[in-house]
C-alpha positions as CSV (number, residue, x, y, z in Angstrom):
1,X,-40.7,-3.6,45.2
2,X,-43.9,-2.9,47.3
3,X,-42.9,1.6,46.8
4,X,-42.5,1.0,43.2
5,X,-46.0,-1.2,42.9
6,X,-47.8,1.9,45.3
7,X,-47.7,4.3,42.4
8,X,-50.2,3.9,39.7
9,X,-48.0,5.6,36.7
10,X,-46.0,2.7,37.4
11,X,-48.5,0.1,37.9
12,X,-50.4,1.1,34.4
13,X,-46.8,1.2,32.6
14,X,-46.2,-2.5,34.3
15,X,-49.3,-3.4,32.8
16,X,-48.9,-1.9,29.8
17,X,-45.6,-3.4,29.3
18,X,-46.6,-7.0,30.6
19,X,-49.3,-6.9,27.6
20,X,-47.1,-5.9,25.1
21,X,-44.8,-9.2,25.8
22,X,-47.3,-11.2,26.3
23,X,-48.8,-10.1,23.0
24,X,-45.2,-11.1,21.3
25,X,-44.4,-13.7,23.0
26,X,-48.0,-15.8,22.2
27,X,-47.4,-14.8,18.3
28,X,-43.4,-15.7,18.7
29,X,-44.7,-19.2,20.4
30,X,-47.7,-20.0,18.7
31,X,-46.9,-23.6,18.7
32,X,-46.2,-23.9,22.5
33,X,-48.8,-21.2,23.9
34,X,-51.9,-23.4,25.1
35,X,-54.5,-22.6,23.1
36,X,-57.2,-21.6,25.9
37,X,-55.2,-19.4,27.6
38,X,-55.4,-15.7,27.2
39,X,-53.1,-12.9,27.8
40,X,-55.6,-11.3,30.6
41,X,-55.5,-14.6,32.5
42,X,-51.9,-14.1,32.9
43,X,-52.2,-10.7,33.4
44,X,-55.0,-10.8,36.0
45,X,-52.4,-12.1,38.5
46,X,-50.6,-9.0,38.7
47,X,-54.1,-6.6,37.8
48,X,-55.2,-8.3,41.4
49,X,-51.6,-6.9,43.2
50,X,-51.9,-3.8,42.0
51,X,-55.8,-3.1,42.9
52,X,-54.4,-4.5,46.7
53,X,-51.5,-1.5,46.4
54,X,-53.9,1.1,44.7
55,X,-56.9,0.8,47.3
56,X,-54.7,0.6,49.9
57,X,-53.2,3.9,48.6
58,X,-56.5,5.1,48.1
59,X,-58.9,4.2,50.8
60,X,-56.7,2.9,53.2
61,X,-58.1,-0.7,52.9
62,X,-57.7,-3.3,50.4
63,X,-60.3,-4.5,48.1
64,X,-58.4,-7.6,47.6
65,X,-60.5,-9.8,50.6
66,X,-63.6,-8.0,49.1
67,X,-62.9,-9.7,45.8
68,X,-62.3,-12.7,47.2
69,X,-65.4,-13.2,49.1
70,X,-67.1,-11.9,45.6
71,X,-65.7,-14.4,43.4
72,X,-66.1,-17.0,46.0
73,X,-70.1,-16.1,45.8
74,X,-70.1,-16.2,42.1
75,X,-68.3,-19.6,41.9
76,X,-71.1,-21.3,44.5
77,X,-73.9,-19.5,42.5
78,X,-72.5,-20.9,39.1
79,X,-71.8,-24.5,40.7
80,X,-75.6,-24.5,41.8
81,X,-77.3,-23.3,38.3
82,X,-74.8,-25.8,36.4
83,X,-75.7,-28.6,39.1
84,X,-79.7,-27.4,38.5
85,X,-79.9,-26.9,35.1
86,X,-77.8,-30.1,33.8
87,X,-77.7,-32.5,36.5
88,X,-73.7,-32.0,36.7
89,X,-71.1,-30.1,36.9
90,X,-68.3,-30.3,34.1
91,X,-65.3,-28.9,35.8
92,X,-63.8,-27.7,32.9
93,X,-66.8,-25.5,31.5
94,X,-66.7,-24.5,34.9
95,X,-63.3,-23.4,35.8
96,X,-62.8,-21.5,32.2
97,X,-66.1,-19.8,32.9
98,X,-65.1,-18.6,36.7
99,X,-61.5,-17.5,35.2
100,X,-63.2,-15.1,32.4
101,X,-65.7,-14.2,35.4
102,X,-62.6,-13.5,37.4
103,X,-61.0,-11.5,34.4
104,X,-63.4,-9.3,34.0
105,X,-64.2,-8.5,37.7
106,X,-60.8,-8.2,38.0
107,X,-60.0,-6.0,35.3
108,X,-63.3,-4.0,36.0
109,X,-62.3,-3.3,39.6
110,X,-58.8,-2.2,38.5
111,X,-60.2,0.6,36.2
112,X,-62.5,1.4,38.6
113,X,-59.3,2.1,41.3
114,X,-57.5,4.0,38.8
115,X,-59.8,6.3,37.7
116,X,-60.6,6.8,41.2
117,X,-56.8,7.6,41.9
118,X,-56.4,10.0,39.1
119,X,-59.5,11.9,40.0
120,X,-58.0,12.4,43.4
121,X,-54.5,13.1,42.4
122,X,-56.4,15.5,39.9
123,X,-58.7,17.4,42.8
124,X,-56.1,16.9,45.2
């Protein structure tokens, strides 16, 4: 499994793929797909494997602690503004907020790594 995740062909054909049957199976389900969830918060799960597997192939490192310790900044600075500006924190504002932060980091980063990669298979 961890050769076949190493090539990025494959990785943006899993990811293609993974949003296609996510994309029937939340109109198929309708009725059972909670309504808050989107297909990129299931799909960031496996975006966050395959920037480990690209960078690795990449740089020689993984990105994945990098984005940990990122995240983990962006959740203590958005605890302390909500805690600031209203007094509280509402841990479900919060949590849907850091998971569409997360998405998007996520998804950025991931882009980010496979353009890299093709420029280098490319030049290379």
């Amino acid at each position: 499994m961890e050769i076949v995740l190493r090539s990025w062909i494959v990785q943006l054909c899993i990811v293609v793929f993974l949003w296609i049957v996510l994309t029937m199976f939340k109109n198929r389900f309708k009725n059972i797909w909670p309504r808050r969830l989107k297909k990129l918060d299931v799909l960031c799960i496996f975006l966050i494997i395959a920037i480990h597997f690209t960078s690795i192939e990449l740089i020689g490192i993984s990105l994945f602690p990098y984005l940990v310790f990122v995240m983990s900044v962006v959740g203590l600075i958005m605890i302390f503004a909500s805690a600031y500006r209203s007094g509280d924190i509402v841990y479900s504002i919060f949590w849907t907020r850091f998971i569409r932060i997360l998405d998007l980091v996520t998804l950025f980063t991931y882009f980010i790594v496979l353009i890299m990669t093709i420029f280098k298979a490319i030049l290379l």
